[in-house]
Phi, psi and omega in degrees: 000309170304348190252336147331299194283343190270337167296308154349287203285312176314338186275301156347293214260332186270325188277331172295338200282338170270001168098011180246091171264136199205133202237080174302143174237176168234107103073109164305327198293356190065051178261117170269126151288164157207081198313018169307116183316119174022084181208146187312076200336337198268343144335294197265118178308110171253113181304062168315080230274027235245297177284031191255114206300144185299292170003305186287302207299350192272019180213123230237287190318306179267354157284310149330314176292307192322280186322305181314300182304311189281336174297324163320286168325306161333290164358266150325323191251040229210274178314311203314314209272350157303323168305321186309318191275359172298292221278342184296312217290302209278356175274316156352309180280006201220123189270015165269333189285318164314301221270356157326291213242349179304155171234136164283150177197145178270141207218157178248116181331312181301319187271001197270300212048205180358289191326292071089289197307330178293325193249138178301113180240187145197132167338139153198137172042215144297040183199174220234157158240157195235190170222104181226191189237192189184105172255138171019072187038041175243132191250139210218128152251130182270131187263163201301325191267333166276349167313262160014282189306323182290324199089083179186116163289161187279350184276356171263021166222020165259290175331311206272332173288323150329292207282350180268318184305316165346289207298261189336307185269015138313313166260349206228000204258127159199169200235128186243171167266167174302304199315287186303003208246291179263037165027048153183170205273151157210159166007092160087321197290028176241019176227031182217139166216146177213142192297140174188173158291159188257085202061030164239159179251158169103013175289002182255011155309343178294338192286336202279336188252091176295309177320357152280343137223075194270317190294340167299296171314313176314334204280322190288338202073054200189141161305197166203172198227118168298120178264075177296089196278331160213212185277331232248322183212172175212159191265146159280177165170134134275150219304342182257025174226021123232162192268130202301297184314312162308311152338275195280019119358265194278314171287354168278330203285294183338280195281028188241336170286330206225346191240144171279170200281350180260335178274348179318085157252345177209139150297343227260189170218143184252163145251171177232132183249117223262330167273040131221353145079052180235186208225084178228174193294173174250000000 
């Protein structure tokens, strides 16, 4: 224990020599804590030292490096994310800038609640659509009062995140099989496909563009039936090769086992109807 506390201070003492002061604790659980100044808890590394090789905890020198190095880090990522809300701050105020980078993304009503009443939304199918920005992975949702403050009506800030979702799944939208996706075959994954972003989040915003998959369906000859599996993505199928009960099935099974409660967007299964190239519930 003692040689535990004296690494404490040393990591303590090498990160104030950089301008980081700071105050390690240890746990009953035997965790080193850190009390880094207004940084996210969810941020901050709690070190356990329960998995730590006896060897490290018996040498104060190289535990101190252990410790120094992740707080540090802690840090850094700390400034980073300050900067971010800096930079979230000054596009808020200024209504060119919103209507430049908002975005639309779909949501589940059920999981917004109360909040929902807060944010510039609008209804589509069973779910709500909402808007925000984004800096350096920090997401700003816009609300009825920064709409309000900005000058931006919601229909001029539903039109302008439309046209930036254009842009953007022009370049980034693309639709794969399950196979090719996990490179071997199982169960349905060479009849299951799914629509996303190309390394991005928020891909079930593709629903909002039904003409993305209209060439898809052509190729099948077939409506298809849209799966929403999360926020982030959403599965193929035609409409004649699994059964719609199994279907909404499966997406109730999903999301109550395997998806958290923010990613959560519909029980329901939608279709795309390919002679008129719309999108409605099945």
């Amino acid at each position: 224990m003692e040689k535990i506390i004296k690494a404490m201070r040393k990591a303590e003492n090498r990160l104030a020599k950089e301008g980081v002061f700071v105050k390690l604790s240890m746990s009953p659980d035997m965790c080193i804590l850190c009390n880094l100044p207004e940084a996210d808890p969810s941020m901050i590394p709690a070190l356990q030292l329960k998995k730590m090789p006896p060897r490290l905890l018996n040498d104060s020198e190289a535990l101190a490096d252990v410790l120094y190095q992740a707080f540090r880090e802690a840090q850094v990522q700390v400034v980073l994310r300050e900067k971010a809300v800096k930079g979230i701050k000054s596009i808020v105020s200024n209504r060119d800038a919103i209507l430049g980078c908002v975005m639309p993304r779909l949501t589940s009503p059920e999981y917004e609640g109360e909040h929902l009443e807060e944010l510039v939304h609008k209804p589509y199918l069973d779910t709500a659509i909402i808007y925000y920005i984004e800096t350096n992975d920090v997401l700003c949702s816009i609300t009825k009062d920064i709409a309000k403050s900005s000058g931006i009506t919601e229909e001029e800030l539903d039109e302008a995140a439309r046209e930036n979702l254009c842009r953007k799944l022009a370049r980034e939208f693309s639709i794969d099989s399950m196979a090719q996706m996990l490179g071997f075959l199982i169960d349905d994954s060479e009849i299951l496909f799914v629509a996303r972003y190309k390394g991005d989040s928020f891909g079930a915003t593709s629903l909002l563009r039904p003409e993305l998959f209209r060439d898809f369906a052509q190729s099948m000859n077939h409506d298809l039936y849209i799966i929403p599996s999360s926020i982030h993505e959403v599965l193929l199928t035609r409409t004649d090769r699994l059964k719609l009960e199994d279907l909404r099935e499966m997406v109730r099974t999903i999301n109550q086992c395997e998806v958290a409660p923010r990613d959560r967007l519909s029980d329901n299964v939608y279709i795309y109807h390919l002679d008129s190239n719309t999108i409605t519930i099945a």
